[in-house]
MARBA-3410 file (N, C-alpha, C, O; in Angstrom, 1 decimal):
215
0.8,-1.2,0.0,0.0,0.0,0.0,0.9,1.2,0.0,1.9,1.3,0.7 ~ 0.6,1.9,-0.5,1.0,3.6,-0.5,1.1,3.8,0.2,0.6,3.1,1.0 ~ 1.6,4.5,0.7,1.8,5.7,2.2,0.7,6.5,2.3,0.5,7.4,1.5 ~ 0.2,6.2,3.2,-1.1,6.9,3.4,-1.1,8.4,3.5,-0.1,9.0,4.1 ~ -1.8,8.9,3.1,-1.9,10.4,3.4,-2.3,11.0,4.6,-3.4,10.7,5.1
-1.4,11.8,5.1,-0.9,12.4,6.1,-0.9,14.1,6.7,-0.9,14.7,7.8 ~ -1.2,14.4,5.3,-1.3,16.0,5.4,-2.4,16.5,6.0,-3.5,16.0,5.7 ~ -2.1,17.6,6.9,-3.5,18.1,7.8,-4.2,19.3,7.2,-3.6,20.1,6.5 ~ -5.0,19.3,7.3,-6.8,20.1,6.7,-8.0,19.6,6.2,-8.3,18.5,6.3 ~ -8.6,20.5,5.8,-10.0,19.6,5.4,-9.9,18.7,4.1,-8.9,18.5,3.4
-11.0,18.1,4.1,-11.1,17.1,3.3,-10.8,17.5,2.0,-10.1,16.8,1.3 ~ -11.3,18.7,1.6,-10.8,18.9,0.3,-9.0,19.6,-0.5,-8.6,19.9,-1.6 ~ -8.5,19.6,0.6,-7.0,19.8,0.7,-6.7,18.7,0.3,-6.1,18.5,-0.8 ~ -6.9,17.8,1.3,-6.8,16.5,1.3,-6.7,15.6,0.3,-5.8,14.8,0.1 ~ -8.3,16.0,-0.5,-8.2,15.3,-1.6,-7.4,16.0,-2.5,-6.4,15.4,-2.9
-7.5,17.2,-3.1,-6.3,17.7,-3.8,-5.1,17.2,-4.3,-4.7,17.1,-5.4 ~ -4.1,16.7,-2.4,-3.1,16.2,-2.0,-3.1,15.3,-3.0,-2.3,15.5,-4.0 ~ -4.1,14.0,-2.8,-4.3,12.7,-3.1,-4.2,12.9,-4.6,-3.4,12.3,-5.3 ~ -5.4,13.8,-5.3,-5.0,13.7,-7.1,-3.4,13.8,-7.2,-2.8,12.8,-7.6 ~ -2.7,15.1,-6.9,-1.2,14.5,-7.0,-0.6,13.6,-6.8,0.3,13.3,-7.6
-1.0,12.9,-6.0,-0.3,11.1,-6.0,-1.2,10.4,-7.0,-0.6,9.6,-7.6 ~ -2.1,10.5,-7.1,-2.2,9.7,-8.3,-2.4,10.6,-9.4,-3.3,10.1,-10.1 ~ -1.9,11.8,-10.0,-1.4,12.3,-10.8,0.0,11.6,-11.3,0.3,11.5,-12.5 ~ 0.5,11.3,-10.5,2.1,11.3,-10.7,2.3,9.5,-10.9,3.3,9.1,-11.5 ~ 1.5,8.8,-10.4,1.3,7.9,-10.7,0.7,7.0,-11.8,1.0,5.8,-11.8
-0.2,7.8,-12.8,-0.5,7.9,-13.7,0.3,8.2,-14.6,0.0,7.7,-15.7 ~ 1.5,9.1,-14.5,2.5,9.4,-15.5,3.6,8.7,-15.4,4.5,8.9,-16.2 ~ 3.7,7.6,-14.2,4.2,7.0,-14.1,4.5,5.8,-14.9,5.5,5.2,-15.2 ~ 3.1,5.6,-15.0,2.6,4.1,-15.3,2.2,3.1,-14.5,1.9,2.1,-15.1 ~ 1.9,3.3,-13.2,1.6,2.8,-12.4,0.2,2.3,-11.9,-0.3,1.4,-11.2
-0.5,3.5,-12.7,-2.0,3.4,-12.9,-2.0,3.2,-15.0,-2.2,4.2,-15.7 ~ -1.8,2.3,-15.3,-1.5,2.4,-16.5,-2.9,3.0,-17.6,-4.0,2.8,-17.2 ~ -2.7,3.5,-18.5,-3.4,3.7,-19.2,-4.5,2.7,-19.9,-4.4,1.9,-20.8 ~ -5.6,3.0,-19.1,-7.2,1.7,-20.1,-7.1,1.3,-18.5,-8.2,0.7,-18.3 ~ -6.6,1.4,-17.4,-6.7,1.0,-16.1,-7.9,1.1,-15.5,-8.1,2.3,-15.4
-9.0,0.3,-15.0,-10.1,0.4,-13.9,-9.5,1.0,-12.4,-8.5,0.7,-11.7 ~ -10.4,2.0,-12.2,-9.6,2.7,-11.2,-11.0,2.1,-10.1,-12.2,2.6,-10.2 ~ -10.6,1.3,-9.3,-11.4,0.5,-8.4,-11.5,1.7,-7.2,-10.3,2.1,-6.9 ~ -12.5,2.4,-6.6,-12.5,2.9,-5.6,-12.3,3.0,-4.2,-12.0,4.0,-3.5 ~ -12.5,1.6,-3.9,-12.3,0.3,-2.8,-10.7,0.2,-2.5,-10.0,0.4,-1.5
-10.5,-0.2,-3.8,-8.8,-0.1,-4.3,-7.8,1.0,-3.8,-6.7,1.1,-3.2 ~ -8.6,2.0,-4.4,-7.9,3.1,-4.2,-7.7,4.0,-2.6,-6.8,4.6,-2.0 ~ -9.4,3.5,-2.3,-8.9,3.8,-0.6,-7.6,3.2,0.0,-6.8,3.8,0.6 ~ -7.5,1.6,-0.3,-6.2,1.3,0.6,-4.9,1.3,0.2,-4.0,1.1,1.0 ~ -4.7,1.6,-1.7,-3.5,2.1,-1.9,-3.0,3.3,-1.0,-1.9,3.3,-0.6
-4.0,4.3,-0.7,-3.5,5.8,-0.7,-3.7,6.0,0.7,-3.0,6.7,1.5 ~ -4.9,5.1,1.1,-4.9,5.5,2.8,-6.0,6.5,2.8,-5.6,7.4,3.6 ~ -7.1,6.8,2.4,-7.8,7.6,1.9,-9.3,7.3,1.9,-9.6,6.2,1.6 ~ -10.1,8.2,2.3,-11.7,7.8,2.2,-12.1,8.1,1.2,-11.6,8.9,0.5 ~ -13.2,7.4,0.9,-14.5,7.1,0.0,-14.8,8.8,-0.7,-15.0,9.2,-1.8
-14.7,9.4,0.4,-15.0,11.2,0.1,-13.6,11.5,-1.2,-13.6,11.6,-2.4 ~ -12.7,11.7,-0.2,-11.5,12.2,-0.8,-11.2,11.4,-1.9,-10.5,12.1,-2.6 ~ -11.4,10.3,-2.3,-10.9,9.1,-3.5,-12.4,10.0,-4.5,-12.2,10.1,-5.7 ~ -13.2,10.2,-4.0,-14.2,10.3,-5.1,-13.7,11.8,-6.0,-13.3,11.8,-7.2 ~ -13.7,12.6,-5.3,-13.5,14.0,-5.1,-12.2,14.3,-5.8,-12.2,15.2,-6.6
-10.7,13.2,-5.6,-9.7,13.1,-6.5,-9.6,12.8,-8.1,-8.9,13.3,-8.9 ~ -10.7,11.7,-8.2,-11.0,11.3,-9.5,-11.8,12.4,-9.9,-11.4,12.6,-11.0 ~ -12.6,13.1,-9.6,-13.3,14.1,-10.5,-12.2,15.3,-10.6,-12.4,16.1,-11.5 ~ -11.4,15.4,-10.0,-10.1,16.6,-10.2,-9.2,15.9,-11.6,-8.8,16.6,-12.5 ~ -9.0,14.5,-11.5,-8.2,13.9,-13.0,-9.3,13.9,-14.1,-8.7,13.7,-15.2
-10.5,14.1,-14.1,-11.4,13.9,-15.1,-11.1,15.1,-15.9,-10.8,15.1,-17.1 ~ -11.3,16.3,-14.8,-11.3,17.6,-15.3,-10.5,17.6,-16.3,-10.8,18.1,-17.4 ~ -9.1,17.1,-16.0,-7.8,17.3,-16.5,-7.4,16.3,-17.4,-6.2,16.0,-17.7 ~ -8.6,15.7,-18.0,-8.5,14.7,-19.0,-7.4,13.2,-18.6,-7.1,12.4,-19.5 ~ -7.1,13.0,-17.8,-6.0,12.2,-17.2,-7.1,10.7,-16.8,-6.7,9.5,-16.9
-8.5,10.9,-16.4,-9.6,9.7,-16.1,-10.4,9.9,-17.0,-10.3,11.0,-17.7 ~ -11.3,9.1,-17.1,-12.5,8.9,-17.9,-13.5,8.2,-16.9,-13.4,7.0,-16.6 ~ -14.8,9.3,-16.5,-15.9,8.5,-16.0,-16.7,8.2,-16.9,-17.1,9.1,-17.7 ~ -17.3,6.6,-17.0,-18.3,5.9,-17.5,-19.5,5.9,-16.6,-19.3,5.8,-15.4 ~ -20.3,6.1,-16.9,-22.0,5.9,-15.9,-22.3,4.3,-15.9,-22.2,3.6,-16.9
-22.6,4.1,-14.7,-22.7,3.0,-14.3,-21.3,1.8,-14.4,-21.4,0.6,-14.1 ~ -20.2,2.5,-14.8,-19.0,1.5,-14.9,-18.2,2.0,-14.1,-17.8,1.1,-13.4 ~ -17.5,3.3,-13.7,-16.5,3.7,-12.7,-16.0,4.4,-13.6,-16.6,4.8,-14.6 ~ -14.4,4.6,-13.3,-13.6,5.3,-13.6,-11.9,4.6,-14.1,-11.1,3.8,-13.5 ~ -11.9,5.3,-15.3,-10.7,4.2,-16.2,-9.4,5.3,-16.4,-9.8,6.4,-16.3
-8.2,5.2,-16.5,-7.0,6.1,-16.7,-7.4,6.1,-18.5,-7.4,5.2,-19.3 ~ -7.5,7.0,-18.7,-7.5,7.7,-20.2,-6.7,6.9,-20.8,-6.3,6.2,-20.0 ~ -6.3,6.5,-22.2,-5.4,6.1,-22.8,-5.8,7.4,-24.2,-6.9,7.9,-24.5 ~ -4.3,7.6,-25.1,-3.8,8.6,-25.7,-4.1,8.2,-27.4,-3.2,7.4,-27.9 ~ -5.1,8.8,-28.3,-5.0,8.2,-29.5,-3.8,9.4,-30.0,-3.4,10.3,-29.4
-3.5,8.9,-31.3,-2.0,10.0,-31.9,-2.6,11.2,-32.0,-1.9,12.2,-32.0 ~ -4.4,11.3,-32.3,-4.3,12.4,-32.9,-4.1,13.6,-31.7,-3.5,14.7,-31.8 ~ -5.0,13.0,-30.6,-4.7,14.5,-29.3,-3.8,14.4,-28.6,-3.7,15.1,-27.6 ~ -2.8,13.5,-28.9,-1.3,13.6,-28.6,-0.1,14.7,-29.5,0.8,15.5,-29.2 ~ -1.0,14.3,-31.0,0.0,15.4,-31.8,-0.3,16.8,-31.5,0.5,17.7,-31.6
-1.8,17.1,-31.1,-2.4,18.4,-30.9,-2.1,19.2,-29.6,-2.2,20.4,-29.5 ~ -1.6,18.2,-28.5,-1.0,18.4,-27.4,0.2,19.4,-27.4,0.5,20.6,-27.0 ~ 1.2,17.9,-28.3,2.8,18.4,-29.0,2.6,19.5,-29.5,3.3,20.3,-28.8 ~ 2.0,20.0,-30.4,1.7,21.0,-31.5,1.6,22.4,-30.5,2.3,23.4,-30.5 ~ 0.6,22.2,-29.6,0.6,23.7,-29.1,1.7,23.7,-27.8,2.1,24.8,-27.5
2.2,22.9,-27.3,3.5,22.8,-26.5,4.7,23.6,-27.5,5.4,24.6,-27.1 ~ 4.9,23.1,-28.5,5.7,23.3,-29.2,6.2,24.9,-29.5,7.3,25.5,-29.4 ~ 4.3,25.4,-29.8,4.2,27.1,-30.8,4.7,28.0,-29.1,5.4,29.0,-29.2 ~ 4.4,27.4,-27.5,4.8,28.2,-26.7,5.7,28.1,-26.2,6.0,29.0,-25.4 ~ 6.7,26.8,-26.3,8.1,26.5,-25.8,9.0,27.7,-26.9,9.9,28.4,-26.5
8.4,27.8,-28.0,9.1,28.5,-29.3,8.7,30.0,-28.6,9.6,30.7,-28.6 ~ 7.7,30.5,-28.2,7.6,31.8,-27.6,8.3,32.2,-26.3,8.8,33.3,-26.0 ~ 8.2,30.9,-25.4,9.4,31.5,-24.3,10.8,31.3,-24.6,11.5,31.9,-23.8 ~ 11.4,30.6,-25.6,12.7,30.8,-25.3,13.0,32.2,-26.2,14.1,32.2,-26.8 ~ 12.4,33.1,-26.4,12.6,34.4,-26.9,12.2,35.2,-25.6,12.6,36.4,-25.7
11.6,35.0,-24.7,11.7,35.9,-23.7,12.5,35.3,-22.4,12.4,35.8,-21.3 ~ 13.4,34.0,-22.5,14.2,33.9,-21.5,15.7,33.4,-21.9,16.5,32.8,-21.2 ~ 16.0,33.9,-23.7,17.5,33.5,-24.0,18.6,34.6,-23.0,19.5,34.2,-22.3 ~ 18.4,35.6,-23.0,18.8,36.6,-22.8,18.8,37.2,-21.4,19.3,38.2,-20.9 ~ 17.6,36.2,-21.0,17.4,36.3,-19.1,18.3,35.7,-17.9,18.6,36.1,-16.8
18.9,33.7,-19.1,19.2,33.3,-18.3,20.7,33.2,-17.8,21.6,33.0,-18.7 ~ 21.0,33.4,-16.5,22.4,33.8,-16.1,23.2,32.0,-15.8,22.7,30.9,-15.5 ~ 24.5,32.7,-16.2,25.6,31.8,-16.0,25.1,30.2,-14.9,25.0,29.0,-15.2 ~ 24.9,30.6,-13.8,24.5,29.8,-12.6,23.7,28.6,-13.0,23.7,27.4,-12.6 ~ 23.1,29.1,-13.8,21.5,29.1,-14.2,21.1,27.6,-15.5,20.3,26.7,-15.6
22.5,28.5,-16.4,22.8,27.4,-17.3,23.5,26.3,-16.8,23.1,25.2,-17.2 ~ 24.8,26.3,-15.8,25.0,25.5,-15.5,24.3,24.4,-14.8,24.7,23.3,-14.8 ~ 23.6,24.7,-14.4,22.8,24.1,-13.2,22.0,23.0,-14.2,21.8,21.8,-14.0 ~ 21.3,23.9,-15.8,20.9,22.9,-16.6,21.7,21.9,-17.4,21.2,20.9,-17.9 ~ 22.6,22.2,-17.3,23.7,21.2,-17.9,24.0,19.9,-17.0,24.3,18.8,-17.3
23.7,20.5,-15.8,24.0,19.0,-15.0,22.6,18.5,-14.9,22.5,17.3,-14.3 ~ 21.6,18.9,-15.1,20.0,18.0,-15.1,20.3,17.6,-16.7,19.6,16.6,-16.9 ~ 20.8,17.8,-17.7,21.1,17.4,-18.8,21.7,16.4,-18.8,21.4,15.4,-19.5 ~ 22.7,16.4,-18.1,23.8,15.1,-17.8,22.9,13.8,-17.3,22.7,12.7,-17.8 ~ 22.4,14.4,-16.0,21.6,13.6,-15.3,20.2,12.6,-16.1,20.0,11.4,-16.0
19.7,13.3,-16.8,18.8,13.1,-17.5,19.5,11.6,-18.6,18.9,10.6,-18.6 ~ 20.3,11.8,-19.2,21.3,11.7,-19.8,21.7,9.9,-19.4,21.7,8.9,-20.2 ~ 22.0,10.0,-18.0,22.9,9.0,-17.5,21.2,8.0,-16.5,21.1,6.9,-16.1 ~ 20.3,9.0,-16.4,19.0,8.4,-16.0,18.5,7.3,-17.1,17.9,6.3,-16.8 ~ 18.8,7.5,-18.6,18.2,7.1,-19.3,18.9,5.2,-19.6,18.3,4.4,-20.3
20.1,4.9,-19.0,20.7,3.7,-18.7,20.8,2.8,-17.4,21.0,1.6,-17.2 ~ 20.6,4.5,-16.2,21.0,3.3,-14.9,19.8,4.2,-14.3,19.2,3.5,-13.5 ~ 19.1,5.3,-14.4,18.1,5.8,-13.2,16.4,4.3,-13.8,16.1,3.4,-14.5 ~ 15.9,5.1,-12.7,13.9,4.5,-12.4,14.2,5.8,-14.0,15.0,6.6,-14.5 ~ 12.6,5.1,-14.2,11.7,5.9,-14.9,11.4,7.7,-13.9,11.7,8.8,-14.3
10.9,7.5,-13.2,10.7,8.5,-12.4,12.0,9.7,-11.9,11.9,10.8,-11.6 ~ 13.5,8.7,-12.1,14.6,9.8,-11.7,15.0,10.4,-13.1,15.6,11.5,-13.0 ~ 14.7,9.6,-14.7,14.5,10.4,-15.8,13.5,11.9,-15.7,13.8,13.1,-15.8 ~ 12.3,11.3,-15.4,11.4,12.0,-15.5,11.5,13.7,-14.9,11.2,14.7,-15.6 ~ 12.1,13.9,-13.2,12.2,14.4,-12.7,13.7,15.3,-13.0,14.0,16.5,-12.6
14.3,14.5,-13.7,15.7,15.4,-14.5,15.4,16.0,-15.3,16.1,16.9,-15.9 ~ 14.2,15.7,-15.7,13.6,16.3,-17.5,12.9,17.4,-16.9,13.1,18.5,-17.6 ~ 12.3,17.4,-16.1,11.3,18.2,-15.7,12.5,19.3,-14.9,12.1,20.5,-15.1 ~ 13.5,19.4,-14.2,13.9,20.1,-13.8,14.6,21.1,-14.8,14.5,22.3,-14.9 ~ 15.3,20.3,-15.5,16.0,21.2,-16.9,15.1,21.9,-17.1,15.3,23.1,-16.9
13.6,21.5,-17.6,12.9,22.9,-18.1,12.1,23.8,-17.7,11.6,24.8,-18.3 ~ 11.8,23.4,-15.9,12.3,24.5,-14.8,12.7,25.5,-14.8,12.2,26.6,-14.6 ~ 14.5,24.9,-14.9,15.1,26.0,-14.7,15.6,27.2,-16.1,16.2,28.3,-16.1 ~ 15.3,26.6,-17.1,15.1,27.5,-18.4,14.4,28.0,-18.6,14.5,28.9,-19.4 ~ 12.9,27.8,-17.6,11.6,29.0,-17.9,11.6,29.5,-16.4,10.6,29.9,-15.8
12.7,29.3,-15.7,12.2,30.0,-14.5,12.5,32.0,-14.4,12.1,32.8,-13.6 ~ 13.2,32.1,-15.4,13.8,33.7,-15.6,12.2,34.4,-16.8,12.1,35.6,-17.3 ~ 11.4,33.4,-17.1,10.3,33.9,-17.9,9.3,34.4,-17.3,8.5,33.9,-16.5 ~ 9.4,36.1,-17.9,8.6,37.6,-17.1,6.9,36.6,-17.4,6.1,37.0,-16.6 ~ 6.5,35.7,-18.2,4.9,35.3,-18.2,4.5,34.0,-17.7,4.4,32.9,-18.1
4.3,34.6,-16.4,4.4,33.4,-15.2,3.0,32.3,-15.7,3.0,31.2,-15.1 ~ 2.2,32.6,-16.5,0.7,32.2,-16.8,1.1,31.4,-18.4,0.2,30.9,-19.1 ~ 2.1,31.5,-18.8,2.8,30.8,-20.0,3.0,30.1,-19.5,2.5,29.0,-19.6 ~ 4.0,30.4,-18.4,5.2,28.7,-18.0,4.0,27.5,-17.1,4.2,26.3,-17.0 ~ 2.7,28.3,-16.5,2.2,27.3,-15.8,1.6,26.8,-16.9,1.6,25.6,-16.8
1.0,27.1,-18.0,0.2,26.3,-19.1,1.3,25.3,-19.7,1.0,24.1,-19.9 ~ 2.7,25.8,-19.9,3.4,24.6,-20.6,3.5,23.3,-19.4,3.5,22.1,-19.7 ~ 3.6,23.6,-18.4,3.6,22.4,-17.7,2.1,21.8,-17.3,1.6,20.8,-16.9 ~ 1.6,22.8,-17.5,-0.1,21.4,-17.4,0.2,20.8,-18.7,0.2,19.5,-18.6 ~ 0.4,21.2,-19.6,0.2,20.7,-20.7,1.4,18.9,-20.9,1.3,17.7,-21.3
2.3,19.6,-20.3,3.0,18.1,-20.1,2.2,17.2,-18.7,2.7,16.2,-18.4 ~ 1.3,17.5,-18.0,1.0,16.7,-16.8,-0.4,15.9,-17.7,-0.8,14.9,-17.3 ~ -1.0,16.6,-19.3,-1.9,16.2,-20.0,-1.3,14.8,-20.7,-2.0,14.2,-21.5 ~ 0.0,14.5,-20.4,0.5,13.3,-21.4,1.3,12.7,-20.5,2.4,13.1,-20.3 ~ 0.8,11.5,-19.8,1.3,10.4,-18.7,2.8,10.1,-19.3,3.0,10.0,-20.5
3.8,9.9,-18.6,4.8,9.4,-19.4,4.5,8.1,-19.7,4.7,7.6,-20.9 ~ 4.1,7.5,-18.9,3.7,5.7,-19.4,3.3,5.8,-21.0,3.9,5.0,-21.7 ~ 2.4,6.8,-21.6,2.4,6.8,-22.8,3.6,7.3,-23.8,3.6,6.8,-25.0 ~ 4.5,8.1,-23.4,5.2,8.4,-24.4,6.3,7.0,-24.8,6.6,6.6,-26.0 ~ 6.7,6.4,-23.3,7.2,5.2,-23.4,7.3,4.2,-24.1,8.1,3.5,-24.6
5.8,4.4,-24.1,5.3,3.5,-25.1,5.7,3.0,-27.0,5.6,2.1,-27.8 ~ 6.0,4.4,-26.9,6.3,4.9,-28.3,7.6,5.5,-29.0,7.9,5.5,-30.2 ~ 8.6,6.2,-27.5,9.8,6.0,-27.8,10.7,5.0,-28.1,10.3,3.9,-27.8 ~ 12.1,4.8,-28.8,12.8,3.9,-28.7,13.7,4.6,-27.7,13.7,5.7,-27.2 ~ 14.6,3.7,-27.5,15.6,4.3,-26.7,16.6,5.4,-27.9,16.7,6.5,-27.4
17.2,5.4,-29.0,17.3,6.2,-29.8,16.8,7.3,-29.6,17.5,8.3,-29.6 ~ 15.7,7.4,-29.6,14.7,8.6,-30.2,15.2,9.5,-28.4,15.7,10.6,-28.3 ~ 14.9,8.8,-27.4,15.4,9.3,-26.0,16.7,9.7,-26.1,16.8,10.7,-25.5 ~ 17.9,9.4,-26.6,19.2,9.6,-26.5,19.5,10.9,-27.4,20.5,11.5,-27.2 ~ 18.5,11.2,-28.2,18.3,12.0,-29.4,17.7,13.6,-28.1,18.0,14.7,-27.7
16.9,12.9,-27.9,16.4,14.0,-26.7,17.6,14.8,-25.5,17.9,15.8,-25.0 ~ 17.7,13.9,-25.7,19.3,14.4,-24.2,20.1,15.2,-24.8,20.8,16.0,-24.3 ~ 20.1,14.9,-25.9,21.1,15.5,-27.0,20.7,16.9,-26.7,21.4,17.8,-26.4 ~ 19.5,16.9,-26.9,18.8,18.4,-27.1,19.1,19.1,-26.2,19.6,20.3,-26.4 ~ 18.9,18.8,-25.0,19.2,19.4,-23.8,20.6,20.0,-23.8,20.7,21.2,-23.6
21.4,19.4,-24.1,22.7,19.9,-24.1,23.4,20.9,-25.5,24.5,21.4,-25.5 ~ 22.2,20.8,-26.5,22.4,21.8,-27.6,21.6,22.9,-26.9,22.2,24.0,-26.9 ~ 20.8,22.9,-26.4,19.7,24.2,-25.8,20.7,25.0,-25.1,20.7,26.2,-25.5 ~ 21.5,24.8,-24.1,22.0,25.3,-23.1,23.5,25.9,-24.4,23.6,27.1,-24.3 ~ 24.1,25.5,-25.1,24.9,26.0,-26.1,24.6,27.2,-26.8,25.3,28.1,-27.2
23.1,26.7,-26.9,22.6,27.4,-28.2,22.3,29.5,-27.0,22.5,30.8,-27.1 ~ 21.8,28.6,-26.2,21.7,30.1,-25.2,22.7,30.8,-25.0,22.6,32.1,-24.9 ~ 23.9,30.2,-25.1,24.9,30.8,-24.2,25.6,31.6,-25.8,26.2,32.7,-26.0 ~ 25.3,30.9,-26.6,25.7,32.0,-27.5,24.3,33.0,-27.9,24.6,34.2,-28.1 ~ 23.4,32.7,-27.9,22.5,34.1,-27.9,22.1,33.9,-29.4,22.3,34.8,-30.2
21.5,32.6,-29.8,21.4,32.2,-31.4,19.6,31.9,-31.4,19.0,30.9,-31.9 ~ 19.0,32.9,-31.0,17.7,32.8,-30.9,16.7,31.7,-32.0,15.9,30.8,-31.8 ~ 17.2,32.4,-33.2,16.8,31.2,-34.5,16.6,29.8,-34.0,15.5,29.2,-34.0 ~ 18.1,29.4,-33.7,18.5,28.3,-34.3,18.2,27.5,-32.5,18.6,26.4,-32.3 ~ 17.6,28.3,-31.6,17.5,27.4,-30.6,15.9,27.4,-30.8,15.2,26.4,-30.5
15.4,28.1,-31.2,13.5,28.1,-31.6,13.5,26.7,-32.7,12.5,25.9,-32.8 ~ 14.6,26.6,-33.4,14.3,25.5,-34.3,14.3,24.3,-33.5,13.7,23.3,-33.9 ~ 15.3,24.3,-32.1,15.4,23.4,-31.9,14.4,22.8,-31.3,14.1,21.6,-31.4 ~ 13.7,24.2,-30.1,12.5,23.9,-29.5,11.6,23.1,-30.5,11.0,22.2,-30.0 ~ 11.5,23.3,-31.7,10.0,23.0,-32.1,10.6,21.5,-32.4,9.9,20.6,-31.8
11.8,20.9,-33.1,12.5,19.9,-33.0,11.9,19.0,-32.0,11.2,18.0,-32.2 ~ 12.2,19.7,-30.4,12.5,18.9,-29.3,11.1,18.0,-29.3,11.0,16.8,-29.3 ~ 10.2,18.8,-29.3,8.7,18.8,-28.6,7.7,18.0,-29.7,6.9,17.2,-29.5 ~ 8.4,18.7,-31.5,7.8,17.7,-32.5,8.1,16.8,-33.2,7.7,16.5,-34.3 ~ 9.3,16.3,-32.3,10.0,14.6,-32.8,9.2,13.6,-32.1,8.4,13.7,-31.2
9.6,12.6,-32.5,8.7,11.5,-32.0,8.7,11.4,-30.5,8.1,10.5,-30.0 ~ 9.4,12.3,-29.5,9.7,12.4,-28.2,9.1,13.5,-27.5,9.8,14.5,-27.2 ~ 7.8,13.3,-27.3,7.2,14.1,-26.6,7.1,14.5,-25.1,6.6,15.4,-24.4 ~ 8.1,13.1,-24.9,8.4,13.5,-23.0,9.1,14.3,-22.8,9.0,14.8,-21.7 ~ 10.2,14.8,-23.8,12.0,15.2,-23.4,11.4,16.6,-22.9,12.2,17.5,-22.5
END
């Protein structure tokens, strides 16, 4: 069982809490995609009441991540190509708009710091979990939108990656196509440091519309 939930306030904090763990869980793969999400079940994974478990699932529905059927429960989404590419596609047109308002923002410290989630990411892809990839990936591009003056851009590009479980991209990467990704990371931080706006916008759209939609 899960580690039960622990955090103090009302029930609806609470439940909140809980869609994050099975947010992350879900991108995991651990609630895999086409999954029956038993509610029974889910109380004693998470440690969690019938309230809070109900109340969590209608927070993943919102967010496209569950699917309620009437009279059948509730199932983990699974991803057809086409609103995966539509995903990629507008990820893409605003990764291509912030790195023009944060080439020129981000300081020395800043890049380095992405260079070693680049490494990491990098060396995750042979000896880390799925999850210590995931969290190298996600930090690199943290810290590249963290100098970005449109605070309501950077939160949309990351719902937008919480809209595509990694368990799915997995699916469909080769390891190739991932090593191709890492790559990127470490041309981005190049490409900044010389101030080559062009040619790192080409890369963004590269990054986001290659067959690697996790990187």
């Amino acid at each position: 069982m899960e580690q039960a939930i622990t955090r103090p306030g009302l029930g609806a904090e609470r439940a909140r809490y809980l869609a994050q763990r099975m947010e992350r869980d879900i991108g995991l793969g651990d609630l895999g995609p086409g999954a029956w999400l038993k509610q029974v079940d889910l109380e004693q994974r998470y440690g969690a009441t019938r309230m809070e478990v109900r109340q969590a699932l209608d927070r993943l529905v919102e967010k496209g991540l569950v699917k309620h059927l009437a009279r059948r429960g509730y199932r983990v989404e699974d991803f057809d190509p086409d609103r995966l590419a539509q995903i990629m596609q507008i990820r893409a047109a605003l990764e291509v708009e912030a790195a023009a308002m944060v080439i020129h923002r981000l300081e020395e410290a800043t890049l380095a710091a992405m260079a070693a989630q680049a490494e990491r990411y990098r060396v995750a892809l042979d000896e880390g979990t799925v999850e210590e990839h995931e969290e190298a990936n996600l930090e690199f591009h943290r810290l590249m939108l963290s100098p970005c003056p449109n605070r309501e851009l950077v939160k949309l590009l990351f719902d937008l990656r919480t809209r595509v479980p990694v368990a799915v991209t997995r699916r469909r990467n080769s390891l190739g196509v991932l090593r191709r990704a890492a790559e990127h990371h470490f041309e981005m931080v190049r490409l900044i440091r010389a101030g080559d706006l062009p040619a790192l916008q080409r890369l963004m759209r590269e990054h986001n519309l290659s067959p690697s939609p996790e990187a």
